[in-house]
N, C-alpha and C positions, 0 to 999 in steps of 0.2 A: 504494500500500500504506500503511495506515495504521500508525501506531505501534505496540511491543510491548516488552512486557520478554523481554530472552531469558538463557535458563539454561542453564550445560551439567551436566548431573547424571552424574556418576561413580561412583554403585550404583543397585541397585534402588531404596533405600530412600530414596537423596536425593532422586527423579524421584519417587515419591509423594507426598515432604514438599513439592515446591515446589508440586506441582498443588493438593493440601490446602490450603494455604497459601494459594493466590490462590483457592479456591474458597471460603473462608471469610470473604474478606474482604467479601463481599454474598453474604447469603443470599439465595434466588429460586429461578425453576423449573429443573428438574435438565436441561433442554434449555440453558438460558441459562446455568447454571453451568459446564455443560463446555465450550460455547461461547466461555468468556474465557478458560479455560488448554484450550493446548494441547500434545501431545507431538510428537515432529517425530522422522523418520530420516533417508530416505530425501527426503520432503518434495514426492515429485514430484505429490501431487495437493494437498497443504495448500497451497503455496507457490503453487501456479497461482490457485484461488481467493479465497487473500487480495489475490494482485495484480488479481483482477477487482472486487475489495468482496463477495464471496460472503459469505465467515468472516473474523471481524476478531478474532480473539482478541486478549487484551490481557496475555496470557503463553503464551511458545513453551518448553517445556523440549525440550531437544535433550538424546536419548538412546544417541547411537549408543557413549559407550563401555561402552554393556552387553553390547557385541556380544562384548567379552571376558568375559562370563559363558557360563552356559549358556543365556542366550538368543539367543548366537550359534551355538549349536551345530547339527547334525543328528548322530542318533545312530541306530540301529538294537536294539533289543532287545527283551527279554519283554514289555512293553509294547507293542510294536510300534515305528512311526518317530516319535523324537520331532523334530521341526522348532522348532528355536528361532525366537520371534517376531520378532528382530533379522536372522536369516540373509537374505540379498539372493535376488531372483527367479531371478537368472542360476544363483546357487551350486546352489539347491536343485533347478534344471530341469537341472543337468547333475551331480549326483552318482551314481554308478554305484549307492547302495543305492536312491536314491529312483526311478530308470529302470529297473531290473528288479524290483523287489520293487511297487513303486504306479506304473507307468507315467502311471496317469490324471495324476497329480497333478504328473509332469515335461510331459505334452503341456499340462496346463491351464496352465503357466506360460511354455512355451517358445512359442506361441501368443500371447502377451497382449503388448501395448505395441512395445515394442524395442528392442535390444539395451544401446544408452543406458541409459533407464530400469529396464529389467530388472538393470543394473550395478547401480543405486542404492536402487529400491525395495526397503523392506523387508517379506514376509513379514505382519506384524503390519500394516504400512501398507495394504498390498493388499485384505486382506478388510475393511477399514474404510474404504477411499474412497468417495466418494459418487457420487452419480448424474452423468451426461452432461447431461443434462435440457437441451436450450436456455434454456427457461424459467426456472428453476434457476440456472444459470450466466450469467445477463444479469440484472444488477440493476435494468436500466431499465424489467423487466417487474414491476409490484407484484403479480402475482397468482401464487403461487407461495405454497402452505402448507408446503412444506419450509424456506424460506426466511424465510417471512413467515408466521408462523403465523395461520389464520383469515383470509385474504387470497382464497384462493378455488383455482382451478387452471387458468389459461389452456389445460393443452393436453388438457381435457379435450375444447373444441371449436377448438383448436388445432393447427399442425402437430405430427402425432403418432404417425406412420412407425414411428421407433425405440422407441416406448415400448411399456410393458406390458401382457401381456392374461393373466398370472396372479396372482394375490396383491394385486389393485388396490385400490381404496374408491373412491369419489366425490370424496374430500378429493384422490387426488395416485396420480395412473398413471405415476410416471418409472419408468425403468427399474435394477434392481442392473446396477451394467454389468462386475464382475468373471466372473473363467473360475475363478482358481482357488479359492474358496469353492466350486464347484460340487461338485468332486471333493471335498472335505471334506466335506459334508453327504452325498455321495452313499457314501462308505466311513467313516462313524460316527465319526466325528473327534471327538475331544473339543480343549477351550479351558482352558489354565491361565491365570487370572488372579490379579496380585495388586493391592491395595488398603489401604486406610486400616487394613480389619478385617482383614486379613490376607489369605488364601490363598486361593481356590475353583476346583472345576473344573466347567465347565457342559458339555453337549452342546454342539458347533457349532451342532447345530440352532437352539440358544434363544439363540444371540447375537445373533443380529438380528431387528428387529420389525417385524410387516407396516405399510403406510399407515395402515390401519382409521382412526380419529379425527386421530391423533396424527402427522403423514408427518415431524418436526420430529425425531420421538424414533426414531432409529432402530435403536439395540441397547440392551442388557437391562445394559452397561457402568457403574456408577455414578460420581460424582464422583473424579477422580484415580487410577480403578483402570486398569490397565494389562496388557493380554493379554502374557505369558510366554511362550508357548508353545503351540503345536499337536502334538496326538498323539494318529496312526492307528492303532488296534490292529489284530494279525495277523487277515487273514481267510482264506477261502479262496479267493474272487473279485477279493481285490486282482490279483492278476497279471495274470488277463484282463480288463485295463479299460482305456477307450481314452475319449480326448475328443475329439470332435466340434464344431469352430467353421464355422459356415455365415455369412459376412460378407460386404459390398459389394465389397473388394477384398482381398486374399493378404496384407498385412500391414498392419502397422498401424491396425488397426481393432477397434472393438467388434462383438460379435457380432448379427447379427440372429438369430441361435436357434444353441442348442448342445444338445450331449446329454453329461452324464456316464452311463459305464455299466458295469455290473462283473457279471460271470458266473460263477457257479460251473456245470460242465455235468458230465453221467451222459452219455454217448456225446453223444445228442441233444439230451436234457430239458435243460430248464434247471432245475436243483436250487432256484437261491438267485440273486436279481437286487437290482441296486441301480441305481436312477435316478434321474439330478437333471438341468436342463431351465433353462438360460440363456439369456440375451439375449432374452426374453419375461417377465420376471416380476420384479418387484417387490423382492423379498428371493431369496437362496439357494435353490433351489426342491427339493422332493424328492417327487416322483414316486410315493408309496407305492402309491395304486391300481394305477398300470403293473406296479409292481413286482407286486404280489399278483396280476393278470391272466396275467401269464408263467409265472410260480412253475407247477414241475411239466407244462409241455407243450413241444412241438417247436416249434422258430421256421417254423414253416408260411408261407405269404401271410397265410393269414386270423388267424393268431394274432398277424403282426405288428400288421398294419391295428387290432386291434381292441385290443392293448396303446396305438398310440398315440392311438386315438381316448380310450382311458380317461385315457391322460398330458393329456391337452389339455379332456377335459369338463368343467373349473372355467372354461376361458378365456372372455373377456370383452374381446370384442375394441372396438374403436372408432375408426368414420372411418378413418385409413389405415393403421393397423394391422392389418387383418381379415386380410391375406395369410401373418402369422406363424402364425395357427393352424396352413393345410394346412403349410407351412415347417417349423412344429416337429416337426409328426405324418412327414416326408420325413427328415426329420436325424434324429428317434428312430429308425424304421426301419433307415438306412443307417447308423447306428451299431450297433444289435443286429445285424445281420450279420455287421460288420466285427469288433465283439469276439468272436461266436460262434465266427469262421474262425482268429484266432490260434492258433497253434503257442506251447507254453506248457510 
């Protein structure tokens, strides 16, 4: 692990001024400026790849006592669920309002890592970890444009099993390897952030950025700005939604395909659907076509088959990835069932 300054910031505002701070002191591209300060909780994916030579930031601000703010909180109200960006994986996967009111979103975390890390990671750290990628995570490979920008993409003809066949480019197929992003994009999550300029709240959707040119630059985040906060507003389909992880073995593992899913049903019909579609794809995935193919018909065979052939018509499979297609279109299925059957 190479050198760093590290900081421990004790408000919002100080954890801005230090990132500012070290972001200013060399101006350059907003990939390389965020890349020398960085912010730290939980630390269980920053810390791993500094100790590879992945990320070498050259400021860590350590933020965890904001967890006595309200970005430690989880709350419940007119809003909907707020989830402070600080609250830990464990907290949030066993709180009684976030298991019966957004189930999705306690299976998508109670699923992910282990109980260890689930102790530690924060919330805010999760949906910002980076890719599995071997390529990616081994420095002794130079071709890797996440890593190395304009270097090239070894696993484009590479081992390539795990990686993506939604949301790809040519520049960089790794895969997002989080669960619980899914459930956030898939029930309209919004993102409070704050920054230098002050406050903003974006859709979860527009947090993160596809490969397309750029696979270096992966959220929409700017210089020293720092996510606050996630919050779900009330739906109708929150309750019946269920996550689906289909992986090599029962624990600890990333996913080879997931399904987030969320139903609002009229006896049979399905009124109102939301689907997001993990461990295949690139960024956070959401599913819009599936969704608009369900909208208004009976979960029939043939409406399933042809909901998930539409979820998977952008996929772009390659070399030994091709097997995730029929996989995801088998996980989307047996999740639309499994959420249609809840008792609710």
């Amino acid at each position: 692990m190479r050198p760093f300054h590290y900081a421990r910031a004790e408000t919002l505002q100080n954890a801005i001024a230090a990132q500012q701070a070290q972001a200013s002191i060399e101006a350059g591209h907003e990939a390389s400026v965020a890349a020398r300060a960085q912010f730290v909780a939980g630390g269980t994916n920053l810390i791993d790849l500094m100790r590879l030579d992945v990320m070498r930031p050259e400021a860590v601000t350590d933020i965890n006592a904001l967890e006595r703010s309200p970005s430690g909180r989880i709350e419940l109200g007119e809003r909907g669920l707020w989830l402070g960006a600080l609250v830990r994986m464990s907290a949030a996967a066993d709180h009684p309002d976030v298991k019966r009111h957004y189930p999705m979103i306690a299976q998508s975390l109670m699923l992910a890592a282990s109980p260890q890390i689930r102790n530690m990671a924060s919330l805010g750290g999760n949906v910002l970890q980076r890719t599995r990628c071997s390529y990616f995570r081994d420095a002794s490979y130079t071709e890797c444009n996440k890593r190395n920008p304009g270097s090239g993409c070894a696993a484009l003809e590479g081992v390539n099993r795990l990686h993506a066949i939604l949301g790809v480019s040519d520049k960089c197929i790794a895969t997002y390897p989080g669960d619980f992003a899914h459930a956030l994009i898939a029930l309209d999550a919004v993102v409070d952030i704050a920054g230098p300029s002050g406050s903003r709240t974006i859709p979860f959707a527009k947090l993160h950025k596809a490969p397309a040119e750029s696979p270096h630059i992966e959220t929409n985040l700017q210089p020293a700005e720092i996510i606050t906060a996630f919050v779900v507003p009330p739906t109708p389909f929150a309750r019946r939604s269920l996550y689906l992880k289909i992986r090599d073995r029962e624990s600890y593992e990333f996913a080879l395909a997931s399904a987030a899913v969320a139903l609002d049903m009229d006896g049979d019909t399905v009124r109102e659907a939301r689907i997001a579609l993990g461990g295949v794809s690139a960024l956070p995935w959401r599913a819009r076509a599936a969704e608009e193919a369900i909208k208004g018909a009976t979960l029939s065979d043939d409406v399933l088959q042809a909901v998930a052939d539409s979820a998977y018509a952008q996929a772009k499979p390659r070399g030994e990835n091709a097997f995730k297609v029929e996989l995801g279109r088998r996980t989307l299925i047996r999740a639309l069932r499994q959420a249609a059957a809840l008792e609710i």
